[in-house]
Each structure stands twice: as structure tokens, then as C-alpha cells.
LOSE-303245 format. One record per residue (C-alpha): residue in three letters; x, y, z. Coordinates in steps of 0.25 Angstrom, whole numbers. Last residue first. Layout:
% LOSE-303245
ala_X_Y_Z
...
END
This chain:
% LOSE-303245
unk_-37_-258_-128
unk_-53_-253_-128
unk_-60_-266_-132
unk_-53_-272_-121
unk_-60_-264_-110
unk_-74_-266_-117
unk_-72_-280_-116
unk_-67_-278_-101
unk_-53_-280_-94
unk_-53_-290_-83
unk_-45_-288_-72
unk_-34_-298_-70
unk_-23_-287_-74
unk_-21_-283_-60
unk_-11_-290_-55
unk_-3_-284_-66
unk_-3_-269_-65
unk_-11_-256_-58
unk_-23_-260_-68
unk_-33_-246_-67
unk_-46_-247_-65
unk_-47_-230_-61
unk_-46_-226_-74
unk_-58_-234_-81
unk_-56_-246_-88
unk_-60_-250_-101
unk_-47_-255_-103
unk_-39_-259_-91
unk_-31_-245_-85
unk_-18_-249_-83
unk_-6_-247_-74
unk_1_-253_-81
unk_9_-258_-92
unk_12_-273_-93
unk_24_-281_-90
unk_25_-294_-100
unk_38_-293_-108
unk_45_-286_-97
unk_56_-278_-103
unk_66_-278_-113
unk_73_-264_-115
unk_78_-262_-129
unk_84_-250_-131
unk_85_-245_-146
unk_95_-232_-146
unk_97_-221_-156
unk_109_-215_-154
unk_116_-206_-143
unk_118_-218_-134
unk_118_-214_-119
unk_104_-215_-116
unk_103_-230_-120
unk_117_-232_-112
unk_110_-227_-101
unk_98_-235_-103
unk_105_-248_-103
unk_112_-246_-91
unk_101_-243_-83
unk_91_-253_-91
unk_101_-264_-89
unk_96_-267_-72
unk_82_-271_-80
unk_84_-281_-88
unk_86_-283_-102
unk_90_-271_-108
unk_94_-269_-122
unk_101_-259_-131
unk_102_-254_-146
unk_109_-241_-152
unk_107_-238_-166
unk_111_-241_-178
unk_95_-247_-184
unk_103_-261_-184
unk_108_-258_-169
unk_94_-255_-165
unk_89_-267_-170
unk_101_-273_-162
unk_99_-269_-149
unk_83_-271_-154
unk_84_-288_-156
unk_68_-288_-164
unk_57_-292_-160
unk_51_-307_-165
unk_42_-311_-156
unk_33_-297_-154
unk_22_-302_-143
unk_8_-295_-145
unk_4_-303_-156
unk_-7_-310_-147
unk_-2_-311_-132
unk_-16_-315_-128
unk_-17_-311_-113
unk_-30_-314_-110
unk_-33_-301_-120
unk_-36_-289_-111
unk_-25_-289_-102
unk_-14_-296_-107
unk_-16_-292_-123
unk_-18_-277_-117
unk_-4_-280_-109
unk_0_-287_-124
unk_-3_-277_-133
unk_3_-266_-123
unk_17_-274_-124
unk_17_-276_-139
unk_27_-286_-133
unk_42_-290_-133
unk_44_-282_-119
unk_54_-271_-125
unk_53_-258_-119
unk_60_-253_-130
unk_68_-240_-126
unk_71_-233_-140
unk_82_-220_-138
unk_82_-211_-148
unk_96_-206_-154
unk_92_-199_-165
unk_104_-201_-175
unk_95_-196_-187
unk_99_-209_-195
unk_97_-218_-181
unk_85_-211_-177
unk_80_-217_-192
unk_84_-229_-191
unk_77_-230_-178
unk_64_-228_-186
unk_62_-242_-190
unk_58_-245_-176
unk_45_-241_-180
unk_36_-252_-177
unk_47_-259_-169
unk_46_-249_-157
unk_31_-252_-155
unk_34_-267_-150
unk_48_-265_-145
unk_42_-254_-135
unk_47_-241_-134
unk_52_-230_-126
unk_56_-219_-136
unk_66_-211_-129
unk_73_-198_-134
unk_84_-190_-127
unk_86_-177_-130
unk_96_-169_-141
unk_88_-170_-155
unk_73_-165_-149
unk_65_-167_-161
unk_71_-175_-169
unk_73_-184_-156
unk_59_-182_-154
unk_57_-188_-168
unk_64_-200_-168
unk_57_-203_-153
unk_44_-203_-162
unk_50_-213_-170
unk_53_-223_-162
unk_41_-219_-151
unk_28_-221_-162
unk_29_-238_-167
unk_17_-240_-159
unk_6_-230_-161
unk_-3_-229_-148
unk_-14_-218_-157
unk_-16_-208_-146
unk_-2_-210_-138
unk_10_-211_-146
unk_22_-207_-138
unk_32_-194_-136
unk_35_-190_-121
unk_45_-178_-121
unk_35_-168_-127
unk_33_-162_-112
unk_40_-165_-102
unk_41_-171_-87
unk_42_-184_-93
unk_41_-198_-84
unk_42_-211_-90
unk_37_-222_-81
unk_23_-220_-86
unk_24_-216_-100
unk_34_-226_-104
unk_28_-238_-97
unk_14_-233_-106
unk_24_-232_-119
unk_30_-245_-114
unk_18_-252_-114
unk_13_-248_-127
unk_14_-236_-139
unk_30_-232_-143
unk_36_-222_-135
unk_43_-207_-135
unk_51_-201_-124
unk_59_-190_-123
unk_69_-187_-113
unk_73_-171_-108
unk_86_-180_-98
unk_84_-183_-85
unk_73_-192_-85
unk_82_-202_-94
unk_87_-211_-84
unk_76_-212_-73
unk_66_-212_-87
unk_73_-226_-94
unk_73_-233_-80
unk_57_-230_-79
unk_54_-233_-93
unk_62_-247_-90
unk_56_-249_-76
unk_40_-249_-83
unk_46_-260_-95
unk_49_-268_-84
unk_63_-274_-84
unk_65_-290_-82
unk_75_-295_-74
unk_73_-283_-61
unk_60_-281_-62
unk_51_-271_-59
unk_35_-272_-54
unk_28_-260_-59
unk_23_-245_-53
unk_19_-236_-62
unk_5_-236_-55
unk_11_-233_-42
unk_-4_-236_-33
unk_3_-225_-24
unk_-1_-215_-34
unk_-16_-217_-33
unk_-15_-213_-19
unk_-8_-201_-23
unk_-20_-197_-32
unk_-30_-199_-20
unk_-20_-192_-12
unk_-21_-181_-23
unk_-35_-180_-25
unk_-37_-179_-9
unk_-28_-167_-11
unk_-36_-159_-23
unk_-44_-151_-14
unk_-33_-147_-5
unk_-23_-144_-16
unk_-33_-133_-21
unk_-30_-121_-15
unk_-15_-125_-16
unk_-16_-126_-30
unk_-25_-117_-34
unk_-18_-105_-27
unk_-18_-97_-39
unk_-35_-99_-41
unk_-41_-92_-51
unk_-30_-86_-58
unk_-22_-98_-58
unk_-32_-107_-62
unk_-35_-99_-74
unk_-22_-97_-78
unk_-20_-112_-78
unk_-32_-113_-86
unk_-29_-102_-96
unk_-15_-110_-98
unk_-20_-124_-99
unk_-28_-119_-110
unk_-21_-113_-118
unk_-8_-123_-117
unk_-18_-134_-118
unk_-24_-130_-132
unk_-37_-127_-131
unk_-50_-133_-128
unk_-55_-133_-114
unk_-66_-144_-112
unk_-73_-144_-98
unk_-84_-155_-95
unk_-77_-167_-102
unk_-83_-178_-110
unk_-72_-189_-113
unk_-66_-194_-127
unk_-72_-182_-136
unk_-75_-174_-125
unk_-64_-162_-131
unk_-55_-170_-139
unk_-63_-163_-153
unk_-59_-148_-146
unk_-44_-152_-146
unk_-34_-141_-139
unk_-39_-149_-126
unk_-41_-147_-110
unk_-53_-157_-106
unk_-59_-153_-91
unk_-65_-164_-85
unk_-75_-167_-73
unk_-72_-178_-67
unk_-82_-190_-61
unk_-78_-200_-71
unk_-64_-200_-75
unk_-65_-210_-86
unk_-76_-222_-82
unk_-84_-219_-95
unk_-69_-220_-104
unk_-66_-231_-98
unk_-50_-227_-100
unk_-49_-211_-102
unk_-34_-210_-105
unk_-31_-222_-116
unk_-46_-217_-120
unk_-42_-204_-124
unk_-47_-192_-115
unk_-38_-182_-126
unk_-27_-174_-117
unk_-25_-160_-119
unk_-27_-158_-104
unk_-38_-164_-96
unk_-44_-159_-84
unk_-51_-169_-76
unk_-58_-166_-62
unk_-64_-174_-53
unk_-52_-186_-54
unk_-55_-199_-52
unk_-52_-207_-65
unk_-41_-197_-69
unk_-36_-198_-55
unk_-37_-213_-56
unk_-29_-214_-70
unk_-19_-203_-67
unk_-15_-212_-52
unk_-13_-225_-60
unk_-5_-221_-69
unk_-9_-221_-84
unk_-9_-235_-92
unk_-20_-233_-97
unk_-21_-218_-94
unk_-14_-208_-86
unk_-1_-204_-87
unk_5_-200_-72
unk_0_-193_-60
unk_7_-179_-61
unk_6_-171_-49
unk_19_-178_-44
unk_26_-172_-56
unk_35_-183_-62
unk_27_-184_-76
unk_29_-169_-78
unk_17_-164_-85
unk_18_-161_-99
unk_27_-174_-100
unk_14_-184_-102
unk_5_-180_-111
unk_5_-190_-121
unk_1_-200_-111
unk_-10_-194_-105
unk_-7_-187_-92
unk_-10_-183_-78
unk_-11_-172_-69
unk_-13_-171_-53
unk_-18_-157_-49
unk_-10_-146_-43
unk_-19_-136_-47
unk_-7_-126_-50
unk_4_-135_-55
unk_-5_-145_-63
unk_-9_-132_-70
unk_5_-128_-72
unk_11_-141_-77
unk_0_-139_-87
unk_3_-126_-90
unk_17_-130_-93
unk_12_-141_-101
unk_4_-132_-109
unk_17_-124_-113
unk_25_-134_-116
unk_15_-138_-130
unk_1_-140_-134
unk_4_-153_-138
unk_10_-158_-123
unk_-4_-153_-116
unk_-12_-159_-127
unk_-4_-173_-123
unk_-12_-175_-112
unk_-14_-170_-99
unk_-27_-175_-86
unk_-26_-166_-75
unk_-33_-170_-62
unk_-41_-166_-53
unk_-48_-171_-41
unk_-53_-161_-32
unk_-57_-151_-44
unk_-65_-139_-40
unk_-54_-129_-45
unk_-51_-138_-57
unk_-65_-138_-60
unk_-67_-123_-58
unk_-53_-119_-67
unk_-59_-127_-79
unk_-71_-117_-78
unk_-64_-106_-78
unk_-57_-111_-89
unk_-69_-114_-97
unk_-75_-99_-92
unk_-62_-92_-99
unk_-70_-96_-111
unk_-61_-105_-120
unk_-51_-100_-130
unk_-39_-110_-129
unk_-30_-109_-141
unk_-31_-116_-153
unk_-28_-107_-163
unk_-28_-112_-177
unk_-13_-110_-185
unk_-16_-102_-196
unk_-16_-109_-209
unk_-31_-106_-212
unk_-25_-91_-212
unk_-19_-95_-225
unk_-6_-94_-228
unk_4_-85_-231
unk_10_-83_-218
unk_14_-98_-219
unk_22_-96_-232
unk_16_-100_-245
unk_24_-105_-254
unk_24_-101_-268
unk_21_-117_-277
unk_27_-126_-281
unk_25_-142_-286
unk_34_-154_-283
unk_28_-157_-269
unk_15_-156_-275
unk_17_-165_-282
unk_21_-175_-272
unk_7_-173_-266
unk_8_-168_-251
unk_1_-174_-240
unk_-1_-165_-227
unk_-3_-172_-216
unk_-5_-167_-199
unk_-4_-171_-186
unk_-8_-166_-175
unk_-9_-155_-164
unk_-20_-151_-156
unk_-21_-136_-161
unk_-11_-133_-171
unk_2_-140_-173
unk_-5_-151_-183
unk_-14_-142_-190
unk_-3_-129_-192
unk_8_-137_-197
unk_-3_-140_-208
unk_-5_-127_-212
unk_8_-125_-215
unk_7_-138_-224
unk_-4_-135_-231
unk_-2_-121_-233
unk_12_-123_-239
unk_6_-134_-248
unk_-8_-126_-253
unk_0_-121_-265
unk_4_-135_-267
unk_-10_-141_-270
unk_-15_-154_-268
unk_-8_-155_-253
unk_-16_-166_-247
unk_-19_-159_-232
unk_-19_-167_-219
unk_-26_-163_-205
unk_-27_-167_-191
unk_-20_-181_-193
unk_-25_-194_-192
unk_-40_-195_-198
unk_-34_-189_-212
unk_-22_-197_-213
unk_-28_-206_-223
unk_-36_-196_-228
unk_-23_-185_-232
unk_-14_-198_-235
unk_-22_-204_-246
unk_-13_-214_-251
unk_-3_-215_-264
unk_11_-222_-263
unk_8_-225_-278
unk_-3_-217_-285
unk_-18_-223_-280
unk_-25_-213_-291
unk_-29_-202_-279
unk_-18_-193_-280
unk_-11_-196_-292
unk_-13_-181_-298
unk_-6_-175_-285
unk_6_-182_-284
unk_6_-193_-273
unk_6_-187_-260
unk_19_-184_-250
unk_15_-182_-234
unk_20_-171_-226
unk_15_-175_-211
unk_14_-163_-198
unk_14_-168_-185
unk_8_-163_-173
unk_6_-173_-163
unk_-10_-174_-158
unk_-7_-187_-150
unk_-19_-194_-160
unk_-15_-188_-173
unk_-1_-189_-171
unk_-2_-205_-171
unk_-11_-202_-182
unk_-1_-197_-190
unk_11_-207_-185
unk_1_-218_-191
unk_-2_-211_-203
unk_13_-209_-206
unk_14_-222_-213
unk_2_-219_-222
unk_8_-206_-228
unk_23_-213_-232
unk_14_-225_-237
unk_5_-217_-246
unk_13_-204_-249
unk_27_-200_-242
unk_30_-194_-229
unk_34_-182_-222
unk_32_-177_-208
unk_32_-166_-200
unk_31_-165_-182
unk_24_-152_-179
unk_31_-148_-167
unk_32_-149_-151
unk_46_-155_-152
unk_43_-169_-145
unk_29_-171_-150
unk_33_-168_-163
unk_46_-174_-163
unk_38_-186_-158
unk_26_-186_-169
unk_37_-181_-180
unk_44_-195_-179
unk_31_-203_-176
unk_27_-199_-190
unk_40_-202_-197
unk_38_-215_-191
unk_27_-216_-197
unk_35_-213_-209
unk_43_-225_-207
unk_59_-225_-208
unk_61_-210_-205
unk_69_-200_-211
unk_70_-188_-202
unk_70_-174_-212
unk_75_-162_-205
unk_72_-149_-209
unk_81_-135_-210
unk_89_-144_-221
unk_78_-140_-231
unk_83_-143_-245
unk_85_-156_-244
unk_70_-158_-240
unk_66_-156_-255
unk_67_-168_-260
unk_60_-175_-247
unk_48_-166_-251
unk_50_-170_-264
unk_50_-185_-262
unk_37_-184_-254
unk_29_-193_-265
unk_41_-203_-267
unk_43_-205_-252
unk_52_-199_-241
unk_50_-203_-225
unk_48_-191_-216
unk_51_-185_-201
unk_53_-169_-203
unk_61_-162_-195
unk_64_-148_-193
unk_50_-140_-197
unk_51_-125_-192
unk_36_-122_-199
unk_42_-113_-209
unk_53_-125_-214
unk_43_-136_-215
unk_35_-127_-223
unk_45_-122_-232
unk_49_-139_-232
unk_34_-142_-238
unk_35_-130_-246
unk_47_-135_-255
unk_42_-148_-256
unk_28_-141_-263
unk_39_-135_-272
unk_40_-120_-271
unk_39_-108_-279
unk_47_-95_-277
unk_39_-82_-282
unk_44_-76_-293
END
């Protein structure tokens, strides 16, 4: 007789077959037999958490950081509704993640039973598909085929809500090579007509002012694309920049490399983006953090759009070349194709593009970056800088929360990899580096993790330090602490006469000896001849570390571009706040 098996049973056969090792969860009455069953699957690890968002941003930086499906587990009605915000933050920076939610029994579906919601429609709009499991013949499918949605093609995240009866029934498993063909993973590789490629060849032959625009589809489709970027950039010797979330798939040192462009982008990216004849863009999305005025964005360019997702395709910015594929297919017929046509490209072309580049050098000597320091009070720009100089040696990763410091993080933070830079970028969610750093340091148990935070965002999950303090994962938090939601007040500052409302957090707490309370490691700096020291002893603690760095309360993040502004208006600092910001322009913050 063949052996049956519970639902449980199925969920960790699953698990197992699809080379699961962690799992990020909080227990609850409808997934008790889930959790009653884990003990007898020592192969896979189970990181309690104290919030099951943060269980989402957990499996969102071991994701991003590992190059798999982050899983979690959660309870019904509140368990499921605390993860929306992690879902959705996955949803928009295309993280895939895979979430086992419990159900009320079968037959109280629908009748308001306790710690009842409809999961599978509230999470709907933010994740690329979910399944209610009413049978549980269908449960090994389900969940096999849902490790196929979110790792396939643009990745994502994905639900699938079991009932707790389920859990209890069995049923014959039904091993992969039993399935369906519907369960095949869909192919998404690049099939254009050779004549596409021809064609994006002609326009980067023709090119005089080119420039290469990446995002975080180059990263997602994995190390091989970013070596065939590198090797694009190699061989036409254009200038590239980069999105926020896809920094570190080109070296942030190279001198061909012109910084993060953006909002708050460097000013050189921005006025090439602005300038440039010739735009190709990789598996990035044409968001309006990016795109700015978005009828002033790059105006006279012709723009190649590289993307593994046909619906991103002229949906923010019409282009006149779309190649659809994943980034590694693509990136690797193009680069052949310049190579076969032309192997001197390079030099045949340096001459064409050289007034480009002295433009692009005149730009540079603008030092966008540049601030004024101090020696009493310690600008949050020189804190970042000092915290690179004494971990650029080591394989660092860094993961943030949302605001100033995440944009003084990504500009004076250079990374050279890929997957070593973990923030929130689509949805902005406050609260996401904590736990996020939990998870790359699951992830990756032996290297040196950094979430560089403000006191603002940090509190909204701190909770979670108790939980790097029971798995002894010795992340470091670096709070740049100016007693502000800082980014609330710069935009407060600029567009609102400078009405400080509710922006200022009064009452914050002592962290040294939150830190101490949590069982971990607390330090302070207070100017800027400590941070030296002070980091090193940061670096030297092989526990969990809250650092507490007070700096300026009022310096602000540039450059800038003002809302409603096109790329090439750029605020450089200070003295140039005066200009007024439209009604429009407001509108858009």
C-alpha cells in the first residue's frame, strides 16, 4: 500500500525537493501542524521572528543576497496581513519569495471564523500569483508549481494559503516528475529576430553620445549578466549608470561608471541621461524617481528598453527599440553581435564618442558628492564615507532602511558586486534594513553585514534585534541619528515653508542601552575624531551591534533634482534652495 501523507508532511517534502534551508515564520493556531511537523525535518532551519513583516524582509535579503526563493510561514488573518507589506515590497523590486500562509478550516471559510481574512484577494494585487488550497491532492502541485512563478521569468513573490484541514488530511504525494506539464518552468529566453539586434548594433554604432542606463533586472537575472554587462561597457567604452537597485553589477569605482542616477543621482548621470542621443536601458523600469519631468526626460534620445517584462515595455516612457528577454540572453547576442561586427569597436569608435566624454568630465568637476565637513558635528555624508575606507576590504553587505541615509548610503558607499547591496526601493518601506540584514546574515553566516539606518525607520522593526541576538547573528546597525524623519523634513524644508509638522521624534529612545536590553552590543559617537575608533570596535564584536552615530540634525541630501524638474535642474546644495518649487512639482513628492 502506498504511503499517505499529511498536508504538513507535503509542505516540508516540498521544501526539501526544492533545496529549502531556512525558513523565516511566526507560529499561530491555523499553522500549528506545519510547525508540529517541522521537528522532524532537521535539514531545514526555522528563524523565529518577532513580526511577520519582519519575517518578509528576512526572506526578501536572503533572497536578494543568496540568489534564492526566500520561504515564508505565517498564520491566518493577522499573521497573513502582517506580511502584506513585505509581499508588496517584493512585488515592486521583483524579489522572489515564496509565503505558506495557514486558513481557517475548510467548512468555516466564509462565516467570519476567528483569525479569519481573505488572504488570497487581499494579497491579490501584490504578488504574481496565490492559490487557496481546497483540496490536498492539488497541495504538492500547488506548491511546486509555485516555486516555479516566483523564480520564473521577472521574479516575485508568491502566496499559497493553506486550510488547517488540510494540513491534517493525506493524501500519495505527487513527486515533481509527476506533475503536470503546466508546472514546467516557462522559458523566457530572448527569441527576437536577429534583425532587433542588428538594429540595436546600428544605433550604438551611430551613437556620439551614449550612455547605458542598469537596473536591478541585470542583478535578478543573475552573475552572468553582470559579467556581460561589464563586457559591453568594456568593448564600446561607453559611460554607464545605475538605478538604485542596481548598483554593484558594475563596479562603483570604475572610471566609466558615473554614479546612481536619479533624485538624488550624481550630477554627471543625470546630465548625460538628459543629454545623451542614445539610450540603452537594462532591466531597469523608467520609474518616476528615475525619469523626473517625465516630458523633459531625455528628450532628443533614441532608447533601446532591454526587459524580461513585456508589460514594462513603453509603459512609463515610449521607446523605439524594445528587446524582451532576460538580461543574460540578451546582453549576450548583443555583445556577440558587436564583436562580430565590429572587434575594434572600441577604438574605432573612441574618436566619436570623445567630445562626449570631456563633456562628461566637465560635469564631473562640478563634485556632486561633495559636502562641507565638520570637525564638532559629524555629517551623516563623512560617516558613510569613514564606514566604507574601513570595511572596503572585506566581501561587505549592506542593507538600509528608506530616507536620507539610504541616499547618503548609496552615494558615498561604493560596491563592486553583485547582491551585496540590499534596500527597499519600488515601494520606499521604512522598517525593511533590520530585518533584511537578519536574513543575509542567514544567508551568508561568515561575512560582514551592515544595515545602515536611520533612528526614524529602524524603530519600526527594531523588535527584530531579539531575534539576531537568539540565532547569534552578529549584524551590525549603523544609525545615522539626526532625531528627524530626515527626508520628511528636507521635503518639509523645501516644499512646505519649512513646517516641521510631526517630522521631529521627541521622545527616542537611549540606543547603547536599548541594545544592552535586546543583549547586545551598544556604542555612540558624538563627533567626528570618535568614528575611527569607534567603528573598529564596531567591527571587532562578534555579536549584534546597535551603533548610534549622531549627526547633523539639519543637513540635507543632495544633489537634488526639485520636483517636477527635469534632469538637467539640478540642486547642487544649500545655496540653492531658494528656487521655488511648483504646484505641480509638490504634487509629485
Amino acid at each position: 500500500m502506498t504511503n499517505l501523507m499529511t498536508g504538513a508532511e507535503i509542505v516540508f517534502k516540498v521544501l526539501e525537493e526544492r533545496g529549502v534551508e531556512h525558513i523565516f515564520g511566526y507560529p499561530g493556531g491555523a499553522v500549528l501542524p506545519i510547525y508540529d511537523e517541522l521537528k522532524n525535518h532537521k535539514k531545514i532551519k526555522h528563524i523565529l521572528v518577532r513580526h511577520e513583516q519582519g519575517a518578509g524582509h528576512a526572506a526578501e535579503g536572503y533572497a536578494r543576497s543568496s540568489g534564492k526563493p526566500g520561504v515564508i510561514l505565517v498564520t491566518s488573518g493577522p499573521g497573513a496581513t502582517n506580511a502584506v507589506t513585505a509581499l508588496t515590497d517584493a512585488y515592486m523590486d521583483s524579489i522572489p519569495l515564496v509565503c505558506i500562509t495557514g486558513q481557517v478550516p475548510t467548512h468555516l471559510i466564509g462565516t467570519d471564523a476567528f483569525q479569519e481574512c481573505d488572504t488570497t484577494g487581499i494579497t491579490r494585487p501584490c504578488t504574481k500569483h496565490n492559490w487557496l488550497v481546497k483540496d490536498v491532492k492539488k497541495l504538492s502541485q500547488i506548491l511546486h508549481k509555485a516555486f516555479e512563478v516566483a523564480t520564473s521569468g521577472r521574479p516575485g513573490p508568491v502566496l499559497v494559503d493553506i486550510p488547517k484541514d488540510i494540513q491534517f488530511q493525506k493524501t500519495k504525494y505527487l513527486k515533481p516528475k509527476d506533475l503536470k506539464n503546466d508546472n514546467k518552468k516557462t522559458s523566457f529566453s530572448f527569441n527576437s529576430h536577429d534583425k532587433e539586434i542588428d538594429l540595436a548594433v546600428e544605433l550604438i554604432r551611430r551613437a556620439s553620445k551614449p550612455i547605458l542606463y542598469t537596473g536591478g533586472g541585470v542583478i535578478n537575472s543573475g552573475p552572468k549578466a553582470t559579467e556581460l554587462l561589464r563586457e559591453l561597457v568594456s568593448i564600446t567604452g561607453f559611460p554607464i549608470t545605475s538605478t538604485l537597485q542596481g548598483l554593484g553589477a558594475y563596479p562603483g569605482n570604475d572610471h566609466q561608471f558615473l554614479g546612481m542616477l536619479g533624485m538624488h543621482g550624481t550630477y554627471e548621470a543625470n546630465n548625460a541621461m538628459h543629454d545623451c542621443d542614445l539610450m540603452v536601458n537594462i532591466g531597469a523600469r523608467f520609474d518616476d524617481r528615475i525619469t523626473g519631468k517625465i516630458d523633459e526626460f531625455s528628450p532628443n534620445s533614441k532608447k533601446i528598453h532591454i526587459d524580461i517584462d513585456p508589460s514594462s515595455i513603453n509603459k512609463n516612457v515610449v521607446v523605439d527599440l524594445a528587446l524582451v528577454g532576460d538580461v543574460k540572453s540578451v546582453l549576450n547576442k548583443l555583445v556577440s553581435a558587436i564583436k562580430s561586427k565590429d572587434p575594434d569597436f572600441v577604438y574605432s569608435n573612441r574618436q566619436k564618442i570623445s567630445t562626449w566624454w570631456n563633456q562628461i568630465e566637465n560635469w564631473r568637476k562640478k563634485n556632486s558628492l561633495g559636502f562641507t565637513n565638520s570637525n564638532e558635528v559629524i555629517k551623516p555624508q563623512f560617516a558613510v564615507q569613514k564606514l566604507y575606507q574601513l570595511t572596503k576590504a572585506q566581501d561587505v553587505f549592506i542593507t538600509t532602511e528608506v530616507g536620507q541615509h539610504q541616499m547618503w548610503a548609496a552615494q558615498h558607499y561604493k560596491f563592486d558586486k553583485p547582491n551585496r547591496w540590499m534596500t527597499s526601493g519600488g515601494l520606499g518601506t521604512m522598517g525593511y534594513g533590520l530585518p533584511a540584514a537578519i536574513g543575509v546574515q542567514v544567508a551568508n553566516p561568515n561575512k560582514l553585514v551592515i544595515d545602515i539606518a536611520g533612528e526614524a525607520s529602524v524603530l519600526m522593526t527594531m523588535q527584530e534585534m531579539s531575534t539576531a541576538v537568539q540565532y547569534n547573528l552578529p549584524i551590525k546597525i549603523f544609525i545615522l541619528n539626526n532625531q528627524y524623519m530626515g527626508m520628511v523634513r528636507q521635503w518639509q524644508e523645501l516644499l512646505h515653508e519649512k513646517n516641521y509638522s510631526e517630522s521631529y521624534t521627541a521622545a527616542l529612545p537611549d540606543f547603547v542601552k536599548l541594545a544592552e536590553a535586546y543583549g547586545c552590543v551598544g556604542i555612540r559617537a558624538n563627533k567626528p575624531d570618535e568614528l575611527d575608533g569607534k567603528i573598529a570596535e564596531m567591527l571587532s564584536v562578534n555579536k549584534p551591534v546597535i551603533f548610534d552615530c549622531v549627526v547633523d540634525k539639519v543637513e540635507n541630501c543632495y544633489p537634488m533634482i526639485p520636483s517636477g524638474k527635469p534632469h538637467n535642474q539640478m540642486l547642487l546644495g544649500p545655496q540653492e534652495e531658494e528656487e521655488e518649487i511648483s504646484e505641480e512639482g509638490k504634487v509629485l513628492v
